[in-house]
C-alpha positions in Angstrom: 9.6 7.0 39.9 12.5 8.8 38.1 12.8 5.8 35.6 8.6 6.0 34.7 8.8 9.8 34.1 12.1 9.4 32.0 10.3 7.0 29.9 7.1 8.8 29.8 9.4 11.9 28.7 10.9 9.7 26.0 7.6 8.6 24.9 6.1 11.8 24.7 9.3 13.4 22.5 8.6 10.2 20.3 5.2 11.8 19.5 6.1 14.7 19.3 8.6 13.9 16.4 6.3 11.5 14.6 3.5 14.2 14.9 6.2 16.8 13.4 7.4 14.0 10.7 3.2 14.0 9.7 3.1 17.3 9.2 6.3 17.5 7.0 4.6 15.1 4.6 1.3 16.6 4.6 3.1 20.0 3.6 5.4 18.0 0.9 2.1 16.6 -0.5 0.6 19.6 -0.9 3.6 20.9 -2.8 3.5 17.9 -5.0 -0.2 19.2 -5.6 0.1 22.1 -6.1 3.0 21.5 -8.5 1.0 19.0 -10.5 -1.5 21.8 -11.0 0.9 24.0 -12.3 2.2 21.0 -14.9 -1.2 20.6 -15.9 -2.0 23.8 -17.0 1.4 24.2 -18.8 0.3 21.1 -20.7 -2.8 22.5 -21.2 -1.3 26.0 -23.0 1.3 23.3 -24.8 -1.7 21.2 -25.9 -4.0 24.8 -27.4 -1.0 26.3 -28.8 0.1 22.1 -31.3 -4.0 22.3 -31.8 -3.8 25.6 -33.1 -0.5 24.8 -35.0 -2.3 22.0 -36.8 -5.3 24.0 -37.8 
């Protein structure tokens, strides 16, 4: 019976991880988000300020 729970433990700690792992790259992509926002404003201000340059 020993042997089941140790490999139930084991299983479980698996899922835990992989559930932990998940989050971690649901965090990273939201900091890729939000950092993509932030480049596309600043391209944004870049592209007002060469338009306004040209006029």
């Amino acid at each position: 019976m020993i042997e089941n729970e140790d490999i139930f433990n084991k299983i479980t700690g698996m899922v835990n991880l992989n559930d932990a792992h998940f989050k971690v790259i649901l965090d990273n992509q939201n900091l890729i988000l939000k950092n993509q926002e932030v480049l596309f404003k600043e391209f944004k201000k870049i592209n007002e300020r060469l338009d306004k340059l040209e006029e």
